[in-house]
N, CA, C and O of each residue as an XYZ file, in Angstrom:
452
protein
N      -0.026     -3.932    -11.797
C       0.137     -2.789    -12.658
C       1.585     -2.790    -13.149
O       2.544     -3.100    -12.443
N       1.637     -2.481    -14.195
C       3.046     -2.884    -14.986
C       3.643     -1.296    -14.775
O       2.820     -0.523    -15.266
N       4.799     -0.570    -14.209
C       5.127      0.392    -14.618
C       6.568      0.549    -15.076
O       7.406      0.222    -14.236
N       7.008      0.980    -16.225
C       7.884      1.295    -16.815
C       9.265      2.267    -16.146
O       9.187      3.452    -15.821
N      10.276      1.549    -16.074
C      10.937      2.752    -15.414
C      11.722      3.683    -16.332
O      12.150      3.414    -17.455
N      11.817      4.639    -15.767
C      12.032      6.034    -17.449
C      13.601      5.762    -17.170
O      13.975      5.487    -18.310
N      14.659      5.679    -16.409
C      15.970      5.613    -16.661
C      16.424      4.056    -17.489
O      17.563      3.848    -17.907
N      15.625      3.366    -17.570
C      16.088      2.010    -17.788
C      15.057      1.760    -18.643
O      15.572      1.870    -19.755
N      13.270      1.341    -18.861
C      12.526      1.208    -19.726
C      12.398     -0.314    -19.591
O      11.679     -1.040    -20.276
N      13.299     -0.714    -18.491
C      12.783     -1.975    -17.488
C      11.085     -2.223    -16.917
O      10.572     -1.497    -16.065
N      10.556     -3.094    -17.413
C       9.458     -2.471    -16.666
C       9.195     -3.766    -15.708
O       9.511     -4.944    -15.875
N       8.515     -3.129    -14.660
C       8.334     -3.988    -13.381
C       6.258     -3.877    -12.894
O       5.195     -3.409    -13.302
N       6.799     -4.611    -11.893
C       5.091     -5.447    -11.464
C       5.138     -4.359     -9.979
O       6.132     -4.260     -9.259
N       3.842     -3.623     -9.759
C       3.400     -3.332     -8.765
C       1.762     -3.535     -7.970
O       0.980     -2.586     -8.027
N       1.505     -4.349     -7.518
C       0.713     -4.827     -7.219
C       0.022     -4.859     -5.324
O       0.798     -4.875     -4.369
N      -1.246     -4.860     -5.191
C      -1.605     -5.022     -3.912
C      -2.961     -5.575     -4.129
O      -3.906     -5.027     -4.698
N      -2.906     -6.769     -3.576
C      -3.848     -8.273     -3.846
C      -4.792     -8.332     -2.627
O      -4.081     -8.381     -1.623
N      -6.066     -8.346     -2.308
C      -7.025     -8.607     -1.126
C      -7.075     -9.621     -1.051
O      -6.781    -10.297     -2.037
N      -7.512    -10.291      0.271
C      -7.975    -11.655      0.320
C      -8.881    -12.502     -0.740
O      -8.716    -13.703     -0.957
N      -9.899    -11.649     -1.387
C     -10.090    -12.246     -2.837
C      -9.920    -12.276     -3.892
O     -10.664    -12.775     -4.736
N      -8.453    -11.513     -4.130
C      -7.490    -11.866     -5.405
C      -7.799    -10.750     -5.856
O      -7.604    -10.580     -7.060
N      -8.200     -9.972     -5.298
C      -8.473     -8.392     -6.260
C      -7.536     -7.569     -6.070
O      -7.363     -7.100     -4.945
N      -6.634     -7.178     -7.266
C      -5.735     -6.073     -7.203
C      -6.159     -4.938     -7.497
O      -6.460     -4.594     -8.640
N      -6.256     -3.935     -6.061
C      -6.508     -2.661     -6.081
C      -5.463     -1.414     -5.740
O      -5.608     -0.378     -5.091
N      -4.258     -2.028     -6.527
C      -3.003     -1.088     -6.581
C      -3.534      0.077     -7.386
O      -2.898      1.082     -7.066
N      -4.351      0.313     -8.206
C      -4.527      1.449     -8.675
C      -5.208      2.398     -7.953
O      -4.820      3.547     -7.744
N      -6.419      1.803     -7.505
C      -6.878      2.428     -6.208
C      -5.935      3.319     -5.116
O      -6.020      4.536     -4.949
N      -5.303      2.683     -4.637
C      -4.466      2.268     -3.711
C      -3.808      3.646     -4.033
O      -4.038      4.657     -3.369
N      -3.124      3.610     -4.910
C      -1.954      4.592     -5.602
C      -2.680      5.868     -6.011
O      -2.023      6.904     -5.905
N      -3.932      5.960     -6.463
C      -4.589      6.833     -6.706
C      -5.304      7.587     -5.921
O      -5.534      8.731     -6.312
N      -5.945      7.057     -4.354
C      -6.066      7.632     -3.669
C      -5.182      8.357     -2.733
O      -5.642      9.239     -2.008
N      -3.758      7.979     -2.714
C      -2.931      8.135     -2.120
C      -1.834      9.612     -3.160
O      -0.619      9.809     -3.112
N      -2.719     10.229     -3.829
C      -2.398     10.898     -5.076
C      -0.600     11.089     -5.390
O       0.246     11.983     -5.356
N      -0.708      9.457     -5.738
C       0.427      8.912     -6.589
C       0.364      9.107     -8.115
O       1.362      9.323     -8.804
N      -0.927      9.009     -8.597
C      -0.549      9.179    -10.168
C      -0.513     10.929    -10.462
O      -1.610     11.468    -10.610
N       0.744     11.794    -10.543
C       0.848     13.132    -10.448
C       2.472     13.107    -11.508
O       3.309     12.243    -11.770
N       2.344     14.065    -11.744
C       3.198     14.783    -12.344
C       4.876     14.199    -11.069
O       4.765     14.193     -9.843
N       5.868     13.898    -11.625
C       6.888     13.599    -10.899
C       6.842     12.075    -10.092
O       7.744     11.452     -9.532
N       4.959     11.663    -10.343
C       5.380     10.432     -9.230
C       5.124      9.251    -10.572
O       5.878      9.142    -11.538
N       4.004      8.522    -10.357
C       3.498      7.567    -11.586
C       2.970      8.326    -12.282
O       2.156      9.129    -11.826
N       3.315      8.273    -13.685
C       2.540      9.263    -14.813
C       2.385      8.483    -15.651
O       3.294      7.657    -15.734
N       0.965      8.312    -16.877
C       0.551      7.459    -17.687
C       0.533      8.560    -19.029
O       0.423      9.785    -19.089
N       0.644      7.829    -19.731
C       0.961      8.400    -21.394
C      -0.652      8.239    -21.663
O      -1.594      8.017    -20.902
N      -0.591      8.373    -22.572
C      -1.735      8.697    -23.653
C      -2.304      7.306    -24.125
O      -3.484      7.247    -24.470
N      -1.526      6.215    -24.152
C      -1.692      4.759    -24.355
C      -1.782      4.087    -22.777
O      -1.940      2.873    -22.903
N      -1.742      4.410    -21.609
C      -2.354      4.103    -20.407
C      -1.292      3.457    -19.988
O      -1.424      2.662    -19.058
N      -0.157      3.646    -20.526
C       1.283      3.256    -19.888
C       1.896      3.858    -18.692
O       2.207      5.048    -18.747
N       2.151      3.038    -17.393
C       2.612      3.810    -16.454
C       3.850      3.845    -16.441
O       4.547      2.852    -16.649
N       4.402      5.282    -16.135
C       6.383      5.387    -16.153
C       6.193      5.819    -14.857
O       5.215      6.436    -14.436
N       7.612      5.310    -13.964
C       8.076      6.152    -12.960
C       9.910      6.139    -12.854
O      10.530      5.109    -13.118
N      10.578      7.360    -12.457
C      11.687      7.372    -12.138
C      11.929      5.727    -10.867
O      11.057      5.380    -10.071
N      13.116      5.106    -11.015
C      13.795      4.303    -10.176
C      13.254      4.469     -8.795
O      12.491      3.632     -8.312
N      13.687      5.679     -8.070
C      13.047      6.233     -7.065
C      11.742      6.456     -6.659
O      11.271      6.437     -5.522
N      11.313      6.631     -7.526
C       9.633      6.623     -6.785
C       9.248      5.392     -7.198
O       8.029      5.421     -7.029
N       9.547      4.271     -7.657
C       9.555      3.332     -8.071
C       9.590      2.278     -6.203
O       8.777      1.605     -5.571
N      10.927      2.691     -6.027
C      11.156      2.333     -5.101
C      10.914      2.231     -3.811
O      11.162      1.313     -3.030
N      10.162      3.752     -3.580
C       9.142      4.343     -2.708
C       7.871      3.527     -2.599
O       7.615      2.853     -1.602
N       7.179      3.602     -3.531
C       5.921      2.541     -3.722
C       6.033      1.482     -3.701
O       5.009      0.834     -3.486
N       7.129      0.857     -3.879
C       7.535     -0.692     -4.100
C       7.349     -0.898     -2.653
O       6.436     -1.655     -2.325
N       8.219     -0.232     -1.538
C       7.982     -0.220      0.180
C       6.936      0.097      0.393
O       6.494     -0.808      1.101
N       6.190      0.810      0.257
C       5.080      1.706      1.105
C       4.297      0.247      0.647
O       4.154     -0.515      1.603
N       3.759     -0.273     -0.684
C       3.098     -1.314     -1.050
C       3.287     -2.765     -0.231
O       2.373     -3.361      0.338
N       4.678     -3.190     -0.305
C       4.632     -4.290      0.215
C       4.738     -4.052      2.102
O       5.123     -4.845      2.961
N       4.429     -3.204      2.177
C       4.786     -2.568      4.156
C       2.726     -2.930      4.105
O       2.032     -3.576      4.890
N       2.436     -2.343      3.122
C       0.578     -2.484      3.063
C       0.287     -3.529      2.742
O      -0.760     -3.826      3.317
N       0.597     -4.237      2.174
C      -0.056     -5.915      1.809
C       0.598     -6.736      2.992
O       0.116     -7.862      3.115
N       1.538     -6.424      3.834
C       1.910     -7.055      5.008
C       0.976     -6.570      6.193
O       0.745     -7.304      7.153
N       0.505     -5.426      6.087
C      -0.218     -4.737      7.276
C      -2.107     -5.584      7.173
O      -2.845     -6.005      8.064
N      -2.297     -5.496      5.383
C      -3.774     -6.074      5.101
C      -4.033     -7.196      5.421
O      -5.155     -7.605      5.717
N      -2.709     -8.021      5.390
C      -2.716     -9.574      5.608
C      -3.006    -10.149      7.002
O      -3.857    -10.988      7.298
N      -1.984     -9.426      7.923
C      -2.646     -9.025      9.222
C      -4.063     -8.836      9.988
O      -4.578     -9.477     10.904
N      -4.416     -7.892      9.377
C      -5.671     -7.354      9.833
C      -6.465     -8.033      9.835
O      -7.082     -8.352     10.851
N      -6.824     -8.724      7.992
C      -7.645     -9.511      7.431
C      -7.844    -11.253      8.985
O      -8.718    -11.965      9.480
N      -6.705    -11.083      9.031
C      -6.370    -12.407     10.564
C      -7.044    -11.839     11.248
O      -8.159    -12.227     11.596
N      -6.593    -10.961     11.531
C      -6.700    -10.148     12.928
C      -8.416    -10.646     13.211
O      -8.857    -11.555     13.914
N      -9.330     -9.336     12.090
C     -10.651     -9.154     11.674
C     -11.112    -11.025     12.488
O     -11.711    -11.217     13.546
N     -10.561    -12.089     11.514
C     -11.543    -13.181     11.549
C     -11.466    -14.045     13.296
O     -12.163    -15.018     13.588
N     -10.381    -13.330     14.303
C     -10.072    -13.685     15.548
C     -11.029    -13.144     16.444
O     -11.502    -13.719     17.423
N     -11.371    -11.587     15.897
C     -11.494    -10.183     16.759
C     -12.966     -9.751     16.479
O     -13.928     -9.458     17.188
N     -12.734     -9.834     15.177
C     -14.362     -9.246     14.465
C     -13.849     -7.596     13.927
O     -12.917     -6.969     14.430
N     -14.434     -7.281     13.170
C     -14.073     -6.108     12.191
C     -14.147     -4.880     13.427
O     -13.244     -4.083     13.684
N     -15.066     -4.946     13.892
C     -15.227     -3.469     14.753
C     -14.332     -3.500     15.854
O     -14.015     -2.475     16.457
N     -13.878     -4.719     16.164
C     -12.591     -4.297     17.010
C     -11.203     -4.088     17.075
O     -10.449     -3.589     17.909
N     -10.982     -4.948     15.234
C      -9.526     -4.675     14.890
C      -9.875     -3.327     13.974
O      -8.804     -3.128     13.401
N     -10.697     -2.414     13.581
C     -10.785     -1.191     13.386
C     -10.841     -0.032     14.200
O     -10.443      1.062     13.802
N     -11.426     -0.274     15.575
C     -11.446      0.779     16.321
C      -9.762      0.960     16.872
O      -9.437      2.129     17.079
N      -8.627     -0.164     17.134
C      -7.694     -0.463     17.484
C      -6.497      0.552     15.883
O      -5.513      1.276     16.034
N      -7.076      0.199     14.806
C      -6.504      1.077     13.584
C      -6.836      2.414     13.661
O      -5.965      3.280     13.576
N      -8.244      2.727     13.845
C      -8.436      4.297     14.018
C      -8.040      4.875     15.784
O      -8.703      5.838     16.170
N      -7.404      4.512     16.385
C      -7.479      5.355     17.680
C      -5.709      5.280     17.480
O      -5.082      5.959     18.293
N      -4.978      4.576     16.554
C      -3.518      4.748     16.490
C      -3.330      6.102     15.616
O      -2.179      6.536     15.580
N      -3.986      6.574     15.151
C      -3.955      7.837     14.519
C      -3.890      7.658     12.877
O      -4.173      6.686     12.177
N      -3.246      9.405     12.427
C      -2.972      9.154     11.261
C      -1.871      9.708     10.952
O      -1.378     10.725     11.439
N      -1.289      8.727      9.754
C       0.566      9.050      9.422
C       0.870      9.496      8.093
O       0.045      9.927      7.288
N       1.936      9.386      7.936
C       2.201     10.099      6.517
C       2.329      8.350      5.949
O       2.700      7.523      6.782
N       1.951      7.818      4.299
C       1.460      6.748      3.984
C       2.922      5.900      4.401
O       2.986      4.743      4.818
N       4.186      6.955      4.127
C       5.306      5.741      4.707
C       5.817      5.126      5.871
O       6.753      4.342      6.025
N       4.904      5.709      6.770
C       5.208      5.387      8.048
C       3.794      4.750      8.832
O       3.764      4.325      9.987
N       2.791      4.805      7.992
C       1.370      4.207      8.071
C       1.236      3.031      8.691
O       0.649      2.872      9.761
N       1.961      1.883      7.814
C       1.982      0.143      8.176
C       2.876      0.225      9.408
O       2.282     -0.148     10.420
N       3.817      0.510      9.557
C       4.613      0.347     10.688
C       4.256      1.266     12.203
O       4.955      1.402     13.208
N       2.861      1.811     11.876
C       2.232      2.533     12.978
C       0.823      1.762     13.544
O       0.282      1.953     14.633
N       0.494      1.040     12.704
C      -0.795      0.183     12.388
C      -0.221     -0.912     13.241
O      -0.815     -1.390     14.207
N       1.278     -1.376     12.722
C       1.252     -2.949     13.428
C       2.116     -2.566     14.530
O       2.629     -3.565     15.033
N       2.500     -1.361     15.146
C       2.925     -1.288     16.261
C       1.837     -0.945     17.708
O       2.115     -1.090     18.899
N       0.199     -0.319     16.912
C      -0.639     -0.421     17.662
C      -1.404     -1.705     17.735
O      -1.737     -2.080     18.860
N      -1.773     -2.525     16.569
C      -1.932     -3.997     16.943
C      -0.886     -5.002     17.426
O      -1.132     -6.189     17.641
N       0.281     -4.427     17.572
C       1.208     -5.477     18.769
C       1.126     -4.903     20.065
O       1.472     -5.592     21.024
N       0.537     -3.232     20.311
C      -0.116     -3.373     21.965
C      -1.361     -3.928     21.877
O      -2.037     -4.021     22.902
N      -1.747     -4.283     20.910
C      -3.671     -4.516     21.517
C      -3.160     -5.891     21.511
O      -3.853     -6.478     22.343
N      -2.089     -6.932     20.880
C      -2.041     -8.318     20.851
C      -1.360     -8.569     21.954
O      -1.490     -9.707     22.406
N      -0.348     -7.488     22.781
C       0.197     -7.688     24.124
C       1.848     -8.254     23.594
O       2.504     -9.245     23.914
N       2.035     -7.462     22.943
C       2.981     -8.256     22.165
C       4.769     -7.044     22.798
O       5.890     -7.333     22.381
């Protein structure tokens, strides 16, 4: 997803790729109700702008999540889905920036790590 930054008009790549090449950064961002007033906002021509800062925000929270999916996706083909999920849902739930780094601190106790 291309978004435009409004102090500069730089525009940059935000992206989050699955194991089969599918980018579901919009998803991603949209369920996470990122596209709002103050955060990613799209014009009328389907252009996304964001301030530097929230720019920057998503830029982490994104690549902290495509490091956490990449993981799992391992994890899943070692473990089997129902056990590297029950290990994700019994670590709780976080606020999205502190999410990945709660995820792989409960799969480094289940890896003994």
């Amino acid at each position: 997803m291309e978004i435009t930054i409004k102090e500069t008009n730089h525009v940059v790549e935000l992206n989050l790729i699955d194991r089969n090449g599918i980018n579901w950064i919009q998803d991603f961002v949209g369920n996470s109700d990122g596209f709002r007033p103050g955060g990613i906002e799209r014009n009328a021509s389907g252009q996304y702008f964001a301030t530097a800062e929230e720019y920057a925000w998503w830029n982490k929270v994104v690549s902290d999540r495509q490091k956490l999916d990449e993981r799992v996706a391992d994890l899943k083909e070692g473990y089997g889905s129902e056990v590297v999920d029950a290990v994700l849902h019994a670590a709780g739930s976080f606020d999205l920036e502190d999410e990945a780094a709660a995820f792989h601190s409960a799969l480094d106790d289940f890896e003994g790590k």
